[in-house]
Backbone atoms as SQL, in Angstrom:
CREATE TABLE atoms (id INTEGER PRIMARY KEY, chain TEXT, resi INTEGER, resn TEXT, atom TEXT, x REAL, y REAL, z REAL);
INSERT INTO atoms VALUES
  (1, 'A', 1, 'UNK', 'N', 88.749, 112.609, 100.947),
  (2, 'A', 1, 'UNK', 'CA', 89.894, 113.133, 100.230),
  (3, 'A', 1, 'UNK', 'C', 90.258, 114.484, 100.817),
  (4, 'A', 2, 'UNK', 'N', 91.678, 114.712, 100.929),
  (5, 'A', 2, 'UNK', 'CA', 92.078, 115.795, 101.366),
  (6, 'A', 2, 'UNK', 'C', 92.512, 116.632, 100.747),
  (7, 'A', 3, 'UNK', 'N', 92.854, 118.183, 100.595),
  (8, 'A', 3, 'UNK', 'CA', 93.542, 118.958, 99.204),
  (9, 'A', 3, 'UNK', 'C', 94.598, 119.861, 100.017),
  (10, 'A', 4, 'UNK', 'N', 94.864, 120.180, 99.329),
  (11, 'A', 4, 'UNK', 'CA', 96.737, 120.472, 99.633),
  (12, 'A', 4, 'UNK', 'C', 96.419, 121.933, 98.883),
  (13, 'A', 5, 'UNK', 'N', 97.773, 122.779, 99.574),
  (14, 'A', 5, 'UNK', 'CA', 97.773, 123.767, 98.358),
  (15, 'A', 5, 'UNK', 'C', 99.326, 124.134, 98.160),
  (16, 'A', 6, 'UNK', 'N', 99.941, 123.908, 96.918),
  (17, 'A', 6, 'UNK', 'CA', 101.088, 124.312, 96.250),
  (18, 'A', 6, 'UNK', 'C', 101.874, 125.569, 96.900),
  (19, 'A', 7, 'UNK', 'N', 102.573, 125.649, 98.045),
  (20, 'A', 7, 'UNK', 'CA', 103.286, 127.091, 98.345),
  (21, 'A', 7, 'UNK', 'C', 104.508, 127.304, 98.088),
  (22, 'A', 8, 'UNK', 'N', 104.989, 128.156, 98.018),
  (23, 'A', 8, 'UNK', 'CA', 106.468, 128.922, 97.490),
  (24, 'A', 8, 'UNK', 'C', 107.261, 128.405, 99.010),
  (25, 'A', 9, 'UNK', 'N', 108.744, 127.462, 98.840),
  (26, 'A', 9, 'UNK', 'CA', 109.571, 126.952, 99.931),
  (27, 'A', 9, 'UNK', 'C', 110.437, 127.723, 99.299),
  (28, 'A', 10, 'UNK', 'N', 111.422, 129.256, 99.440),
  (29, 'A', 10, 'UNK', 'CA', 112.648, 129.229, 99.058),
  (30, 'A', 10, 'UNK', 'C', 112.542, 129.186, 97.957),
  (31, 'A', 11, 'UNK', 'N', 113.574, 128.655, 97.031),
  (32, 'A', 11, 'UNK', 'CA', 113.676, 128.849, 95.706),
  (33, 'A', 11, 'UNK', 'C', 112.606, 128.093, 95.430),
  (34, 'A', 12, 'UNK', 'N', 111.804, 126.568, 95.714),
  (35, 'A', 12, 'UNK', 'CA', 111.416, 125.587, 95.591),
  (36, 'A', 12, 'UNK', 'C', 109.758, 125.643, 95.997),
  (37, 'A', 13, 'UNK', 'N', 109.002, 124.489, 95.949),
  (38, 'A', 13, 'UNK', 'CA', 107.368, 124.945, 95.992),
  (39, 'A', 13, 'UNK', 'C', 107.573, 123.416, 96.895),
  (40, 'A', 14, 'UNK', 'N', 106.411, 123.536, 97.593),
  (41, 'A', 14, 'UNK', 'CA', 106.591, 122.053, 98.232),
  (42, 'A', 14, 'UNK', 'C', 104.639, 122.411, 99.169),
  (43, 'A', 15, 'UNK', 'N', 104.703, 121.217, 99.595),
  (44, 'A', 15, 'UNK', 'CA', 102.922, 121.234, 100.160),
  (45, 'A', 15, 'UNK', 'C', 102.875, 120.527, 101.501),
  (46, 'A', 16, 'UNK', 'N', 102.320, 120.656, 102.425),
  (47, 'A', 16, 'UNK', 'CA', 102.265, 120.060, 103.755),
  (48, 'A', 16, 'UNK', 'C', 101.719, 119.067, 103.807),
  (49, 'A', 17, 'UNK', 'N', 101.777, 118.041, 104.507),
  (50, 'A', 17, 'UNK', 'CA', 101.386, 116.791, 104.824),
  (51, 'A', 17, 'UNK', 'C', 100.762, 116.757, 106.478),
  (52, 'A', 18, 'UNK', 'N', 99.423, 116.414, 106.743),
  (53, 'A', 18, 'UNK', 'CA', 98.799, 116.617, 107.946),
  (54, 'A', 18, 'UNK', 'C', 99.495, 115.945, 108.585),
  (55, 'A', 19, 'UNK', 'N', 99.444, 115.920, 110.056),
  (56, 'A', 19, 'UNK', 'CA', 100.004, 114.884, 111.099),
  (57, 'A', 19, 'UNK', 'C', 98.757, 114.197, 110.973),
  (58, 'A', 20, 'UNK', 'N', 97.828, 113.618, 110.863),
  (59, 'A', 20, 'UNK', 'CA', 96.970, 112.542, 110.938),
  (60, 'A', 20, 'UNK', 'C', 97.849, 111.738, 109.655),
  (61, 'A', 21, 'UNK', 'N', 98.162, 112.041, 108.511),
  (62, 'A', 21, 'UNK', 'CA', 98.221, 111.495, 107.200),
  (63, 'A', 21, 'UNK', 'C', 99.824, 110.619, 107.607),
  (64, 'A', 22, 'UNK', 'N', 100.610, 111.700, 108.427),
  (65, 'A', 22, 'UNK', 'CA', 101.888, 110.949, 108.624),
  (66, 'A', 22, 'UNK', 'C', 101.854, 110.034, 110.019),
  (67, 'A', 23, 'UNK', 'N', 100.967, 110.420, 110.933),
  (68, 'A', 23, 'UNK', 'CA', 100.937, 109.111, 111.895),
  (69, 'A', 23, 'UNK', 'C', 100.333, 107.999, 111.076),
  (70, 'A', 24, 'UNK', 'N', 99.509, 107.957, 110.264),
  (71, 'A', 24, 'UNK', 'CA', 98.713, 107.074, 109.241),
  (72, 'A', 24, 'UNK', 'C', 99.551, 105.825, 108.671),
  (73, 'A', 25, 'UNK', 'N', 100.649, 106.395, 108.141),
  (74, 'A', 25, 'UNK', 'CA', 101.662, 106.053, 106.882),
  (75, 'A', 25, 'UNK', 'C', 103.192, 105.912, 107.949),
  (76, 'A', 26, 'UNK', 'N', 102.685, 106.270, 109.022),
  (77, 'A', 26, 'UNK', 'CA', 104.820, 106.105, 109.950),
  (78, 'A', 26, 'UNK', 'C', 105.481, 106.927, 109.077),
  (79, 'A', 27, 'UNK', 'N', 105.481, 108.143, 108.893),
  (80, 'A', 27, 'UNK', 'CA', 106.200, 109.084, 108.338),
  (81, 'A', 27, 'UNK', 'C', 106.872, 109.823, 109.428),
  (82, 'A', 28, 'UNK', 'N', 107.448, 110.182, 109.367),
  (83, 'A', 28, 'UNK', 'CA', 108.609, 111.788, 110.374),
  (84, 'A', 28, 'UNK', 'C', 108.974, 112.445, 109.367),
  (85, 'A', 29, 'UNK', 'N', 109.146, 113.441, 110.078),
  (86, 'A', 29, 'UNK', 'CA', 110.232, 114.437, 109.452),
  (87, 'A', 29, 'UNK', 'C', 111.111, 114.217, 109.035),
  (88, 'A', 30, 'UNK', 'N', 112.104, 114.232, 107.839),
  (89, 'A', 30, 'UNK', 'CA', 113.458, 114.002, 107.676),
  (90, 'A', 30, 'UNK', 'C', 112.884, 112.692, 106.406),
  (91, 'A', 31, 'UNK', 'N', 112.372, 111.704, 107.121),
  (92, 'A', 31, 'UNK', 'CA', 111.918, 110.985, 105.928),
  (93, 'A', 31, 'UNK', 'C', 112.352, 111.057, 104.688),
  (94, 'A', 32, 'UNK', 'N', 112.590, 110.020, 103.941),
  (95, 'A', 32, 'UNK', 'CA', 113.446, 110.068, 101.961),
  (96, 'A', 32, 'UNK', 'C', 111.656, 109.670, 101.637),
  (97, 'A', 33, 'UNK', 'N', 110.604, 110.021, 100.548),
  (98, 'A', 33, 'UNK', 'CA', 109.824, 109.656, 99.693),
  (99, 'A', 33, 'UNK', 'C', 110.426, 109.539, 98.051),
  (100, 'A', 34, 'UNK', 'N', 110.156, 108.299, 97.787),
  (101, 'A', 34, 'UNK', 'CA', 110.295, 108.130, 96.036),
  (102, 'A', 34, 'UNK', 'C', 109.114, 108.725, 95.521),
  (103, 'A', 35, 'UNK', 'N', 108.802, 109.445, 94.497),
  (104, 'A', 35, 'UNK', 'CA', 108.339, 110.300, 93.950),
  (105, 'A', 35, 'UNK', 'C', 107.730, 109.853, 92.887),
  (106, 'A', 36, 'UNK', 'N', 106.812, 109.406, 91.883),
  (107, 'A', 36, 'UNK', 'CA', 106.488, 108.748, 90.568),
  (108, 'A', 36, 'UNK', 'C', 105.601, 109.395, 90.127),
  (109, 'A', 37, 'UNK', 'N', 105.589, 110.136, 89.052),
  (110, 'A', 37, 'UNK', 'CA', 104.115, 111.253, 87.972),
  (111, 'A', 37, 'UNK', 'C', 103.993, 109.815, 86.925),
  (112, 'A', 38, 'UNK', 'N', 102.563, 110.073, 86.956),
  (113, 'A', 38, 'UNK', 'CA', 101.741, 109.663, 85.604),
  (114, 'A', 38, 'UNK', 'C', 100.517, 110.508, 85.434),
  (115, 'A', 39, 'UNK', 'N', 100.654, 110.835, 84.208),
  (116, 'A', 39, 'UNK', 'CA', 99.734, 111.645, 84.131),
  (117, 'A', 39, 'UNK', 'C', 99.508, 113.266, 84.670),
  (118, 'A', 40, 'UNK', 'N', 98.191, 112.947, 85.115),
  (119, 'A', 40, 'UNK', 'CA', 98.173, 114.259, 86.537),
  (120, 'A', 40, 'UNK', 'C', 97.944, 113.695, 88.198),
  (121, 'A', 41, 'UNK', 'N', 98.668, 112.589, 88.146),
  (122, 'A', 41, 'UNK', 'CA', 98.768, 112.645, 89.341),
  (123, 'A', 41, 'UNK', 'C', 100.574, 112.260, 89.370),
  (124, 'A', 42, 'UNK', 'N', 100.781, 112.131, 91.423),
  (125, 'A', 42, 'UNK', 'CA', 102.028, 112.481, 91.779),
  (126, 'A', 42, 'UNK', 'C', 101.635, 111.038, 92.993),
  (127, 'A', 43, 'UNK', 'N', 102.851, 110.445, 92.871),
  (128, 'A', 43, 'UNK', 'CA', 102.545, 109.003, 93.840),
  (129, 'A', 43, 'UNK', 'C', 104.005, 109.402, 94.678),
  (130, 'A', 44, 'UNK', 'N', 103.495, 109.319, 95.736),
  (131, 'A', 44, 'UNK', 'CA', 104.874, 109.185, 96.641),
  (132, 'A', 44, 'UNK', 'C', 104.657, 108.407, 97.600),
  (133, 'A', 45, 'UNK', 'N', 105.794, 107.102, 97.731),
  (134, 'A', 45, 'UNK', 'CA', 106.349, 106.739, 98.443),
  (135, 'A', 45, 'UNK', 'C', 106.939, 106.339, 99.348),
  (136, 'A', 46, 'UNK', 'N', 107.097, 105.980, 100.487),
  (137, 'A', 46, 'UNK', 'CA', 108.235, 105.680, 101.495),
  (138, 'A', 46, 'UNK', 'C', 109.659, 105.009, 101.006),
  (139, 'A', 47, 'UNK', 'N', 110.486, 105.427, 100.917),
  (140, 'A', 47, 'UNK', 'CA', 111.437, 104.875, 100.447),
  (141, 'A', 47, 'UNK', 'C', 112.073, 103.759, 100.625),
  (142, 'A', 48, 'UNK', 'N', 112.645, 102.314, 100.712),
  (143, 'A', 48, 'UNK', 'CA', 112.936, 101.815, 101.269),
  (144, 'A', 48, 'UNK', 'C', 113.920, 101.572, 102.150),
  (145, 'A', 49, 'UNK', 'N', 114.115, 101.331, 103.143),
  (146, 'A', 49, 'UNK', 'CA', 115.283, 101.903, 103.922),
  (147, 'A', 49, 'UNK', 'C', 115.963, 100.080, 104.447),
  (148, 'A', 50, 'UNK', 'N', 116.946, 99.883, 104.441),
  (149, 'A', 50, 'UNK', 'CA', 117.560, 98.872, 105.403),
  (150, 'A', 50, 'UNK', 'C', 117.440, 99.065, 106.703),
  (151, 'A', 51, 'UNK', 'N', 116.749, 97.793, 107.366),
  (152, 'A', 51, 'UNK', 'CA', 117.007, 98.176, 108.571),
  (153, 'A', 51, 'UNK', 'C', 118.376, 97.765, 109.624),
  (154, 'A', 52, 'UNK', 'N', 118.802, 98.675, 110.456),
  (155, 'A', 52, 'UNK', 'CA', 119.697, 98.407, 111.124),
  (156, 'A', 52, 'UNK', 'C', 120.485, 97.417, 111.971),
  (157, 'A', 53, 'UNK', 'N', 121.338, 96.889, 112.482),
  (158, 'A', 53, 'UNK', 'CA', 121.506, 95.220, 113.289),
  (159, 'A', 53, 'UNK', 'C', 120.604, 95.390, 113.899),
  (160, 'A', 54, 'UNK', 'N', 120.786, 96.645, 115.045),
  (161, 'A', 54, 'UNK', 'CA', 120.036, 96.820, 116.070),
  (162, 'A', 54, 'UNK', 'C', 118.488, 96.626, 115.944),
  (163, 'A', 55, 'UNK', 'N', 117.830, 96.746, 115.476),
  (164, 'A', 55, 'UNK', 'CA', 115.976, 96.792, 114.472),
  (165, 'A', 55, 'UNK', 'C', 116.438, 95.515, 114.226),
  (166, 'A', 56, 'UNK', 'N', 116.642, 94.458, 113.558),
  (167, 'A', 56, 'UNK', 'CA', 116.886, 93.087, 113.232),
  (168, 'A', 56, 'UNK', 'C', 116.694, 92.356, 114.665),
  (169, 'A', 57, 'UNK', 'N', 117.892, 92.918, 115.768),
  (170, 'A', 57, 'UNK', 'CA', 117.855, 92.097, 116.655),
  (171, 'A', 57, 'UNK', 'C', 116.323, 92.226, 117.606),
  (172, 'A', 58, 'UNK', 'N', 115.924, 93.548, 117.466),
  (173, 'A', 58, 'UNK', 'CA', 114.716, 93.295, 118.318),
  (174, 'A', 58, 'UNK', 'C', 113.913, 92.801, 117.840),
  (175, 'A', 59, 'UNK', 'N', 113.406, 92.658, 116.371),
  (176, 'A', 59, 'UNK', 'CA', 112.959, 91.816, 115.592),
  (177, 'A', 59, 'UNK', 'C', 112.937, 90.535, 116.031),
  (178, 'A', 60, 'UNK', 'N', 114.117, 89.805, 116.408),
  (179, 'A', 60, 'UNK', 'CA', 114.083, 88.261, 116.025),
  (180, 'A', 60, 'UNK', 'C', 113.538, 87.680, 117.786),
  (181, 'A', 61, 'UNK', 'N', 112.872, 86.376, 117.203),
  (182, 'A', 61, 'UNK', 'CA', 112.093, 85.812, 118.062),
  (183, 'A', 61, 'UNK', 'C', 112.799, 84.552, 118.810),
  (184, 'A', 62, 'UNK', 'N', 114.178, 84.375, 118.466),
  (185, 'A', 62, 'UNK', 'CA', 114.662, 83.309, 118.645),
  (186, 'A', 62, 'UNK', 'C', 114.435, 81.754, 118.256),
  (187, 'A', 63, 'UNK', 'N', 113.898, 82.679, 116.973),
  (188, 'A', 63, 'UNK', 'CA', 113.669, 81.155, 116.159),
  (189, 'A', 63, 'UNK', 'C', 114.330, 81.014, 114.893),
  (190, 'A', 64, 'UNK', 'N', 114.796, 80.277, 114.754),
  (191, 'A', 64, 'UNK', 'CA', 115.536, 79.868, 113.255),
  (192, 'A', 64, 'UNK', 'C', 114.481, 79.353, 112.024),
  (193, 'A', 65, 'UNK', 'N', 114.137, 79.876, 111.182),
  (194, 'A', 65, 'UNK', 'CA', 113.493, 78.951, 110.707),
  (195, 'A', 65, 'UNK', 'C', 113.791, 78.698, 108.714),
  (196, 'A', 66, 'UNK', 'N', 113.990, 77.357, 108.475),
  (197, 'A', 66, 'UNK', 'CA', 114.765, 76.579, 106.991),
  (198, 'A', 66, 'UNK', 'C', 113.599, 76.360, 106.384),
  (199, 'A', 67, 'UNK', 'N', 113.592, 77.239, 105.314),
  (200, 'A', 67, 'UNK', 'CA', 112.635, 76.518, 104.147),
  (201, 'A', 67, 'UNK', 'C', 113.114, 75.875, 103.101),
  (202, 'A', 68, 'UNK', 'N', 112.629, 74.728, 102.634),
  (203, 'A', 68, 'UNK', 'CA', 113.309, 73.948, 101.509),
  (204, 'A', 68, 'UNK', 'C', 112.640, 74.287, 100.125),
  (205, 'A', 69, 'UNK', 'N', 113.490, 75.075, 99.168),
  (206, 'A', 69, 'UNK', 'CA', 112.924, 75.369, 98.070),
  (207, 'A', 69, 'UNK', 'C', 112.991, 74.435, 97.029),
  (208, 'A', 70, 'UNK', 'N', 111.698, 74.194, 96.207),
  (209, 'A', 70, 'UNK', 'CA', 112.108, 73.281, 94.876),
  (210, 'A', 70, 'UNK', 'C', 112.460, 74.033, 94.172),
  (211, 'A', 71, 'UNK', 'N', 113.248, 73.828, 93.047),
  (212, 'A', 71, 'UNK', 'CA', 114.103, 74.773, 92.282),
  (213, 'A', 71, 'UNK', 'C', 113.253, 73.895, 90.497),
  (214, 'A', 72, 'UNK', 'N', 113.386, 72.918, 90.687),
  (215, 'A', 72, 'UNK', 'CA', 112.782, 72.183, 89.594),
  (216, 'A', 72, 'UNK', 'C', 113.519, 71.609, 88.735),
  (217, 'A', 73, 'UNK', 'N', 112.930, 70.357, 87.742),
  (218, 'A', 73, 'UNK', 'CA', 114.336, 69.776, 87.125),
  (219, 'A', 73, 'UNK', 'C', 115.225, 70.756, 86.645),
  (220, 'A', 74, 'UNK', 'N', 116.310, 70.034, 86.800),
  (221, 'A', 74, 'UNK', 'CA', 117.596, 70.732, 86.020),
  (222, 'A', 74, 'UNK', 'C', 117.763, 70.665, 84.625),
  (223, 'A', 75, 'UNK', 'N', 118.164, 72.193, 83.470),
  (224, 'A', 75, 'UNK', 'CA', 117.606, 72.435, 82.861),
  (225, 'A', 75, 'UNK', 'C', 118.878, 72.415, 82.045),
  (226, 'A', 76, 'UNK', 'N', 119.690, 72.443, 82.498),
  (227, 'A', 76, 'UNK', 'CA', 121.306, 72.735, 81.631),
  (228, 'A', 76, 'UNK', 'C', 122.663, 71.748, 82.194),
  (229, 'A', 77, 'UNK', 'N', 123.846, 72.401, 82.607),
  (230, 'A', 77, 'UNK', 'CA', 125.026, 71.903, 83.027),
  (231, 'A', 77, 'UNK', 'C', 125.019, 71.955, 84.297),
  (232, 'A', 78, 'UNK', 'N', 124.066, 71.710, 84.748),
  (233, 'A', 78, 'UNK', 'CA', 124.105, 72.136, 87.053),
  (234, 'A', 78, 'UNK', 'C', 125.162, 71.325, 87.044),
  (235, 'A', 79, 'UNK', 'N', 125.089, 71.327, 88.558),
  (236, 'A', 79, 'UNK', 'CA', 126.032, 70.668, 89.051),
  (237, 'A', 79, 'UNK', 'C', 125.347, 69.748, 90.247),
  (238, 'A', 80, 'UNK', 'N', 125.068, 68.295, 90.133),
  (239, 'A', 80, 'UNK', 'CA', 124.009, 68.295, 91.648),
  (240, 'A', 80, 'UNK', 'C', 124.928, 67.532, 92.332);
Protein backbone atom coordinates (compact mmCIF):
# COMPACT_ATOMS: atom_id res chain seq x y z
CA UNK A 1 0.00 0.00 0.00
CA UNK A 2 1.03 3.36 -0.88
CA UNK A 3 0.14 6.87 1.04
CA UNK A 4 -0.35 10.03 -0.51
CA UNK A 5 -0.31 13.31 1.16
CA UNK A 6 -3.23 15.97 0.74
CA UNK A 7 -1.42 19.37 -0.72
CA UNK A 8 -2.74 22.85 -1.29
CA UNK A 9 -3.25 23.14 -5.67
CA UNK A 10 -4.33 26.90 -5.96
CA UNK A 11 -7.52 27.49 -4.58
CA UNK A 12 -8.02 23.55 -4.58
CA UNK A 13 -6.10 20.46 -2.65
CA UNK A 14 -5.35 17.59 -4.93
CA UNK A 15 -2.53 14.51 -4.30
CA UNK A 16 -0.04 12.95 -6.77
CA UNK A 17 -0.29 9.80 -8.39
CA UNK A 18 3.21 7.82 -8.92
CA UNK A 19 4.24 7.04 -12.49
CA UNK A 20 4.49 3.32 -11.57
CA UNK A 21 0.60 3.56 -10.37
CA UNK A 22 -0.31 5.37 -13.79
CA UNK A 23 1.78 3.13 -16.16
CA UNK A 24 -0.10 0.33 -13.99
CA UNK A 25 -3.74 1.56 -14.71
CA UNK A 26 -2.88 3.40 -18.62
CA UNK A 27 -3.40 6.68 -17.08
CA UNK A 28 -1.78 10.16 -18.67
CA UNK A 29 -2.04 13.29 -17.88
CA UNK A 30 -5.10 15.12 -18.89
CA UNK A 31 -7.06 11.93 -18.16
CA UNK A 32 -11.20 12.45 -16.93
CA UNK A 33 -11.39 9.99 -13.42
CA UNK A 34 -15.07 9.36 -12.01
CA UNK A 35 -14.74 9.93 -8.48
CA UNK A 36 -17.13 7.78 -5.84
CA UNK A 37 -16.83 8.38 -1.57
CA UNK A 38 -18.22 5.80 0.71
CA UNK A 39 -17.49 6.16 3.79
CA UNK A 40 -13.75 7.02 4.35
CA UNK A 41 -12.64 5.97 1.44
CA UNK A 42 -12.41 7.75 -2.22
CA UNK A 43 -12.68 5.26 -5.44
CA UNK A 44 -11.58 6.69 -8.61
CA UNK A 45 -12.02 5.62 -11.78
CA UNK A 46 -11.08 5.80 -15.40
CA UNK A 47 -13.75 7.28 -17.04
CA UNK A 48 -15.22 5.82 -19.86
CA UNK A 49 -14.29 7.20 -22.99
CA UNK A 50 -15.61 6.21 -26.71
CA UNK A 51 -13.27 5.11 -28.74
CA UNK A 52 -12.51 6.83 -31.95
CA UNK A 53 -13.17 5.37 -35.89
CA UNK A 54 -9.65 5.49 -36.09
CA UNK A 55 -8.95 3.00 -32.57
CA UNK A 56 -12.00 0.81 -33.98
CA UNK A 57 -10.32 0.43 -37.25
CA UNK A 58 -7.04 -0.75 -35.87
CA UNK A 59 -8.94 -2.82 -33.68
CA UNK A 60 -10.75 -4.87 -36.25
CA UNK A 61 -9.38 -8.16 -37.45
CA UNK A 62 -11.29 -8.50 -40.53
CA UNK A 63 -13.68 -10.62 -39.26
CA UNK A 64 -17.34 -10.24 -39.09
CA UNK A 65 -18.72 -12.07 -36.59
CA UNK A 66 -23.20 -12.85 -36.02
CA UNK A 67 -24.37 -14.06 -32.89
CA UNK A 68 -27.85 -15.43 -32.73
CA UNK A 69 -29.62 -14.36 -29.62
CA UNK A 70 -32.60 -16.27 -27.98
CA UNK A 71 -34.83 -13.69 -26.84
CA UNK A 72 -37.41 -16.34 -25.44
CA UNK A 73 -41.10 -17.05 -25.87
CA UNK A 74 -43.04 -14.17 -26.71
CA UNK A 75 -44.66 -12.64 -23.90
CA UNK A 76 -47.20 -9.98 -25.23
CA UNK A 77 -48.28 -8.36 -28.79
CA UNK A 78 -44.70 -9.03 -30.75
CA UNK A 79 -44.76 -9.07 -33.88
CA UNK A 80 -42.92 -12.35 -35.40
Amino acid sequence: MEQVSIRAWGNSQGIRITKDIMDELGLAVSDVLDVETSKDTIILRKAFRHKTFEERLADYDNEISVADFEWGEPLGKEIL
